[in-house]
N, C-alpha and C positions, 0 to 999 in steps of 0.2 A: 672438708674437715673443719670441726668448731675449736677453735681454741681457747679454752674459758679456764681465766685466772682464780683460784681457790684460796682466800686469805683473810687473816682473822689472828688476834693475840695470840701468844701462848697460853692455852686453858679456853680457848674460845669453844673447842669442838668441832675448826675446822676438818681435825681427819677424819671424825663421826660422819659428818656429811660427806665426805671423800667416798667412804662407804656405801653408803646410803647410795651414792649418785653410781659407782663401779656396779650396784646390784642391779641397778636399773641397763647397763650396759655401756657406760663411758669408761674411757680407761684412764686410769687414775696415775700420774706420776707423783711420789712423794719430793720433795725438794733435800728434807733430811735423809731420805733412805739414799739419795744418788749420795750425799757429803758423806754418808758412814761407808758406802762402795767405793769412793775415790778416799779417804782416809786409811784403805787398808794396806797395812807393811807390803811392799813394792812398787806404790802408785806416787808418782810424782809431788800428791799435795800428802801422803803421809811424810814423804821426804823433806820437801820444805819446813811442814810443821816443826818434824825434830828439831831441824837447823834452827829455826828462830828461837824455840822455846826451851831447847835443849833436851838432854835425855833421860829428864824426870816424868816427861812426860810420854814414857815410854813405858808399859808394864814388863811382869815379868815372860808372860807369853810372848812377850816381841810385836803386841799389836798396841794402840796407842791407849794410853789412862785417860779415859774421857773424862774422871772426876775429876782427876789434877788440870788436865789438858783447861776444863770448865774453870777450873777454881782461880788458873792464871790467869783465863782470860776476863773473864768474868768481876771476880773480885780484885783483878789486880788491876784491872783498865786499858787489856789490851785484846778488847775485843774486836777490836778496828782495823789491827796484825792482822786476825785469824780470819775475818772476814776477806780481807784483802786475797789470801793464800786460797780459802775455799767458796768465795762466789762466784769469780770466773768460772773458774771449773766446772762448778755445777750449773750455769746460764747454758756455757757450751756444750756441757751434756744432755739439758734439756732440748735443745736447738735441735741437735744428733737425734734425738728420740723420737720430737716432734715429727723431721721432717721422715725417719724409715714411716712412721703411723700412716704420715699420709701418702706415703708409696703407696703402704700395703691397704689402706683403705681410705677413702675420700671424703667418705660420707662420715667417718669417726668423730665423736666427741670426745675430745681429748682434755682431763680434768689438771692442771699443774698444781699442785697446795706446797703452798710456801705463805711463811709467815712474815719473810722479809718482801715482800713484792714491789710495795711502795717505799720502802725506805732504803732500801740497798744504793749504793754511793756506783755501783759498777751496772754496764750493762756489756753487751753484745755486740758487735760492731756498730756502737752509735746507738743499735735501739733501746729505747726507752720502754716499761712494761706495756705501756699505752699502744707500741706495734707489737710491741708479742703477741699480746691476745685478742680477741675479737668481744667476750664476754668475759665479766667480772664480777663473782660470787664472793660477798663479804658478810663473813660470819660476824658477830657480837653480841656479846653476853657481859655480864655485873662485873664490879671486878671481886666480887665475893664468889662466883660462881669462877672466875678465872683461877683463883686461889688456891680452892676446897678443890678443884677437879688437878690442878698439878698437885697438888701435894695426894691426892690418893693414886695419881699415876705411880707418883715415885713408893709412894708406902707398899704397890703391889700387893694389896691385901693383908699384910702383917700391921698388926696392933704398933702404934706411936705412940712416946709418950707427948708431955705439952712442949717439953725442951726442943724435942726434934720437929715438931709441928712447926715453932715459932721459927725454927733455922728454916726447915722448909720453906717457911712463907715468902720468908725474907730472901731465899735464890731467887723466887719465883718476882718477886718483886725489882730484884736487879736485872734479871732477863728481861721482863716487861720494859723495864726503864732503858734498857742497852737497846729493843726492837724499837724504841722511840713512838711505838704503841700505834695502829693505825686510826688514821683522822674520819669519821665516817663522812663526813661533810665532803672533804675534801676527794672521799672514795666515791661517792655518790654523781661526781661530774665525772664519772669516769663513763667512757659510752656502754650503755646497758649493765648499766651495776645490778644486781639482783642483789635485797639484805632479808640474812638471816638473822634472828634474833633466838637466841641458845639458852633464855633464863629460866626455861620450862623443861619439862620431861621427855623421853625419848618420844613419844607418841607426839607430843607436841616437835618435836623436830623434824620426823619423819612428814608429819602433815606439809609443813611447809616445803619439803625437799621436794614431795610428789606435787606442788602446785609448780615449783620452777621447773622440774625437768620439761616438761610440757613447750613451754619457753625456748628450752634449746634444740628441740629436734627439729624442726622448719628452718632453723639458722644452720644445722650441720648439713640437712640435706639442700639445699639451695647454694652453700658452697662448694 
């Protein structure tokens, strides 16, 4: 089994290539999709959350207000709490994941995309991302392209005016600044970094994805 680390800003287009790499036959773990599955009412890390943050950040359905949940953490400076409460979690639920895959298949290429990879303050008993993974795909793109692409995530297709454009940009900006943004330099001594570069069109992306998959299938079948 290959275990290759998937990471890039927020707005990079990491999950695009997440994609892109699952069509080709790797299988893709999200890092946010495990937090939003351990965040939900009866899971331990939705439980801690209330406690710390209290119960504003609860909705009315009984599942948590990620807007509020964001707005404290984010704008109020205690993003450092929440990370605390849900990286563990999810490191150990990737661990858990990893290791059924390579029960059930050896030869797998198993893709992890997380945005916090390099920067995260916690690890796994002791390991560092550097033994997680064997390879390491690092998306980067402008930061006008990291921008323009969160804020039409979040617009989902309905028309913005320039007020809510500007608030947008400016989440986008604090989340980027809270991720501590990743160093390419610093990614690049990472052993077998692969760099994507995202300031182009899908076709432009897709060409480079089909140059790297190549890359990793002699390292997944040889392990």
């Amino acid at each position: 089994m290959l275990r290759v680390g998937l990471t890039g800003d927020l707005g990079s287009g990491k999950t695009t290539v997440g994609k892109m790499l699952a069509a080709r036959g790797a299988v893709v773990l999200s890092s946010d999709e495990m937090a939003r599955a351990l965040q939900q009412p009866g899971q331990p890390v939705f439980s801690a959350i209330v406690k710390l943050f209290g119960p504003t950040v609860v909705a009315p359905d009984g599942k948590l207000d990620r807007r509020e949940l964001s707005r404290l953490a984010f704008n109020g400076g205690r993003i450092d709490e929440l990370n605390a409460i849900v990286h563990p979690a999810v490191l150990a639920e990737q661990a858990r994941k990893i290791a059924a895959l390579g029960r059930a298949n050896p030869k797998a290429i198993v893709v992890v995309e997380s945005a916090l990879m390099f920067t995260t303050k916690y690890t796994l008993d002791g390991q560092a991302w550097q033994d997680r993974f064997d390879r390491i795909i690092l998306v980067l793109a402008s930061s006008s392209h990291k921008l323009s692409r969160f804020v039409e995530r979040m617009a989902q297709g309905r028309g913005i005016d320039n007020d809510e454009r500007a608030a947008l940009e400016a989440d986008a900006r604090r989340r980027l600044a809270a991720q501590q943004s990743t160093d390419p330099n610093a990614a690049t001594r990472a052993n077998g970094c692969l760099l994507i570069h995202n300031d182009g069109d899908l076709q432009f992306l897709e060409e480079q994805v089909a140059a790297i998959w190549p890359q990793l299938q002699p390292h997944a079948t040889a392990r």
